[in-house]
C-alpha positions as CSV (number, residue, x, y, z in Angstrom):
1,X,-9.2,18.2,19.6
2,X,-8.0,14.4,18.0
3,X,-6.8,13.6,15.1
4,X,-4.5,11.8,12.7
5,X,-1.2,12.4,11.7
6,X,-3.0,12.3,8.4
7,X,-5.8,15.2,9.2
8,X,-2.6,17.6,10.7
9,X,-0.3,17.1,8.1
10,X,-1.3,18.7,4.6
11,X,0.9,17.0,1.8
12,X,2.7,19.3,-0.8
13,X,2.5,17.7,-4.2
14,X,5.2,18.1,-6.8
15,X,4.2,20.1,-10.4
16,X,6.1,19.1,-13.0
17,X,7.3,22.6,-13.0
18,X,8.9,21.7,-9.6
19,X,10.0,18.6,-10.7
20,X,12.1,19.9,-13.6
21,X,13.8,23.0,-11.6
22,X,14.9,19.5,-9.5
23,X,16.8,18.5,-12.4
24,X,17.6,21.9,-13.2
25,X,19.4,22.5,-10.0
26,X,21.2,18.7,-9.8
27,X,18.9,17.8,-7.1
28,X,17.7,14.9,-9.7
29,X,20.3,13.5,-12.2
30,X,19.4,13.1,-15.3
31,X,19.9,9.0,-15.2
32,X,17.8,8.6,-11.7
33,X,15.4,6.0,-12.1
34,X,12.3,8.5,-10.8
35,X,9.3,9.5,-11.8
36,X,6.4,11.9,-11.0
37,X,3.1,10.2,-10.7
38,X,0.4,12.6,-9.6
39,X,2.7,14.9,-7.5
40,X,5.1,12.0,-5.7
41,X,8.6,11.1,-6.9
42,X,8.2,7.3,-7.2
43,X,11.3,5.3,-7.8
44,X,11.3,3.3,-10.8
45,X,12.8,-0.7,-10.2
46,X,16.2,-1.1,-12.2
47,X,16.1,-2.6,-15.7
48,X,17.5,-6.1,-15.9
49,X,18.3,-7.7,-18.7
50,X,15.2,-9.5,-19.8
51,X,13.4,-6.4,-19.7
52,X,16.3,-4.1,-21.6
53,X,16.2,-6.8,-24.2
54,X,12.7,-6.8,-24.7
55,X,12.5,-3.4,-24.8
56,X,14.7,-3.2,-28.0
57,X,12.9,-6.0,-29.3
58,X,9.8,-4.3,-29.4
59,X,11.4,-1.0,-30.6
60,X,12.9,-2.5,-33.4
61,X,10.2,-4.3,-34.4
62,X,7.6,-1.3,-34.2
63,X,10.5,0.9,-36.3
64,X,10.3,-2.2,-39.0
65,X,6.3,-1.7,-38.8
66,X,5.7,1.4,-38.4
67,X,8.5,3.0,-40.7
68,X,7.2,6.8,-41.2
69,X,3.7,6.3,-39.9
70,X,4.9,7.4,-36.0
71,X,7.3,8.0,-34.2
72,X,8.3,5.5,-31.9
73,X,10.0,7.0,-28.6
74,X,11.7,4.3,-26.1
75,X,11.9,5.5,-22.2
76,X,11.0,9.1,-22.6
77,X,8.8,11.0,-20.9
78,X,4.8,12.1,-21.3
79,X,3.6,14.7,-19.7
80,X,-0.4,13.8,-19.0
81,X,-1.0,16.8,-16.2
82,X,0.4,19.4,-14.4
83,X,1.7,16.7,-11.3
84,X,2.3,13.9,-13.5
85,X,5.1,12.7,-16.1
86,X,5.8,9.2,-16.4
87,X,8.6,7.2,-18.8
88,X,6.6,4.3,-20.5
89,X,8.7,1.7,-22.0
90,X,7.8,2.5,-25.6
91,X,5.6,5.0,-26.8
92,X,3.9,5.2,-30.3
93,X,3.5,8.7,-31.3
94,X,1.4,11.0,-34.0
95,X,3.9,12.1,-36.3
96,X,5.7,15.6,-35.6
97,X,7.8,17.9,-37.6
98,X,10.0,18.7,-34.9
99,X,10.0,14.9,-33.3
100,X,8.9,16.6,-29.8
101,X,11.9,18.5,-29.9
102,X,9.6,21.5,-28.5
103,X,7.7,19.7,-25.9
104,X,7.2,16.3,-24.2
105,X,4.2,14.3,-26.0
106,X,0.9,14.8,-24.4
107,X,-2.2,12.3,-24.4
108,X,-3.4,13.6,-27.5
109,X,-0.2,12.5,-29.0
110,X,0.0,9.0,-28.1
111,X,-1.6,6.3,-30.0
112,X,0.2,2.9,-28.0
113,X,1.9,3.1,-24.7
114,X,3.6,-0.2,-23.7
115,X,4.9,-1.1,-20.5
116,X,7.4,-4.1,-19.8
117,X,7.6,-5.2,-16.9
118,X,8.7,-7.9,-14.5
119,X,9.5,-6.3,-11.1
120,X,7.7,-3.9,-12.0
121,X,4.1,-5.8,-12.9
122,X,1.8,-4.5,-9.6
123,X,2.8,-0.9,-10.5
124,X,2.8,-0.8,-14.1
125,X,-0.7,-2.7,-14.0
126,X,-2.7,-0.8,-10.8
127,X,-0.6,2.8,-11.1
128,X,0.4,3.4,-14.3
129,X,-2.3,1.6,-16.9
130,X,-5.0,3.4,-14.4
131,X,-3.1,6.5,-14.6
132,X,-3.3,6.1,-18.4
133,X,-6.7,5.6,-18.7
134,X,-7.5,9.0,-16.9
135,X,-5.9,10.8,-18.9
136,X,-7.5,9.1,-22.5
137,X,-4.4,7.1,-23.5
138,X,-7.0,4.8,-26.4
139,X,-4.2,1.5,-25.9
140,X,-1.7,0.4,-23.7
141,X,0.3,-2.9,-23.8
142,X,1.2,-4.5,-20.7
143,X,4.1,-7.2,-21.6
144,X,4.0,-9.7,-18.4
145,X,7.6,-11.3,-18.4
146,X,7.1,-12.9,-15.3
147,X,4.0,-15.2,-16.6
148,X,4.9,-14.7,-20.3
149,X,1.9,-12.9,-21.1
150,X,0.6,-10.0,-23.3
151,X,-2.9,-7.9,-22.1
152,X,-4.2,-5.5,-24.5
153,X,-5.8,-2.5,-23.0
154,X,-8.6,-0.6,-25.3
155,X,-11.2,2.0,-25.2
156,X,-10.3,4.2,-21.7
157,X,-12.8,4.9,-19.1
158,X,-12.4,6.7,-15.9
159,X,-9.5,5.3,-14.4
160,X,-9.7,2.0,-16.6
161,X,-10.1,0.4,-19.8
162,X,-13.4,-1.5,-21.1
163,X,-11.4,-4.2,-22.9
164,X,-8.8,-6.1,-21.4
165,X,-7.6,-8.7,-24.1
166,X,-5.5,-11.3,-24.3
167,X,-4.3,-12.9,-27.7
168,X,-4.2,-16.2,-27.9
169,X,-1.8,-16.0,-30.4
170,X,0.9,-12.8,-30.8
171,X,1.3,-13.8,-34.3
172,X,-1.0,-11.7,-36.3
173,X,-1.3,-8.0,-33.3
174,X,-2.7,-5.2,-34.7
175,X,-3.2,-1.9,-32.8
176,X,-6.4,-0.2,-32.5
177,X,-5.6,3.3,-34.0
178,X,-3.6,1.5,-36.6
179,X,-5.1,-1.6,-37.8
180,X,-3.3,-2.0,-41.2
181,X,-0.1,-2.4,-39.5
182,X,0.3,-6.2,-38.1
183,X,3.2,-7.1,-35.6
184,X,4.4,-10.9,-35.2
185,X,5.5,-10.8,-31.7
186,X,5.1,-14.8,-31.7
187,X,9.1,-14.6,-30.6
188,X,8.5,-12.5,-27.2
189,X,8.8,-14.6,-24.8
């Protein structure tokens, strides 16, 4: 009888269940830089600077936008199944009386995920956006620091999305689920 280490070895993924008794139990802190993606504790890059700065950037300009519309949520978690809960940059969320006080958002919840990344461009772009388009998330921003670049991702399929734009001009953005609301992100990069 042959085979691979990979045919004798069954793998165990994590639940979030499992992942949060972790925590619970100081195995995980609660500022490691890890997240679950389907069932594996992947370890996020560190945030440098450029990417920090961005982040608030884009918060406070989505708080200025938005004002009571959504919530916006910056580094928190989603929970899109039982094995996997990642921590976009910035989240746009439907509006909640008790702010997700109760429970984590869910996909349903979400109407803009963006992701910043510099380090971290190969696995926000083929892990996470892919992982968000499984699980229905309708828009994800993918802010490209490295090449100074912004890619709008619309309309999920399967484990992508059918439009892949990007603006020629970040002057005049509007998102898909709310397109009275306009963003000048002409000072991004």
């Amino acid at each position: 009888m042959s085979g691979t280490a990979q045919d004798l070895l069954q793998r165990h993924r994590l639940t979030i269940s499992d992942y949060h008794r972790m925590g619970e139990a100081g195995i995980l802190h609660e500022d490691s830089r890890i997240e679950l993606i389907e069932g594996e504790l992947l370890d996020m890059a560190p945030i440098g600077s450029q990417h920090a700065g961005t982040v608030k950037q884009l918060s406070r300009l989505l708080h200025l936008a938005i004002g009571q519309t959504a919530i916006v949520s910056t580094q928190d978690p989603i929970i899109l199944d039982k094995y996997s809960e990642p921590e976009p940059d910035i989240m746009l969320l439907q509006p909640r009386d008790d702010f997700y006080k109760s429970s984590h958002p869910r996909p349903e919840d979400v109407l803009l995920i963006i992701e910043v990344a510099d380090t971290s461009l190969q696995y926000d772009r083929h892990i996470k956006i892919p992982l968000y388009a499984e699980h229905g998330i309708p828009e994800v921003w993918l802010v490209d620091l490295v090449n100074k670049a912004l890619t709008l991702f619309r309309s999920p399929r399967g484990h992508d999305y059918r439009e892949a734009i990007s603006p020629p001009s970040l002057s005049a953005l509007s998102l898909k689920l709310l397109p009275t609301i306009n963003l000048d992100l002409s000072d991004l990069f």
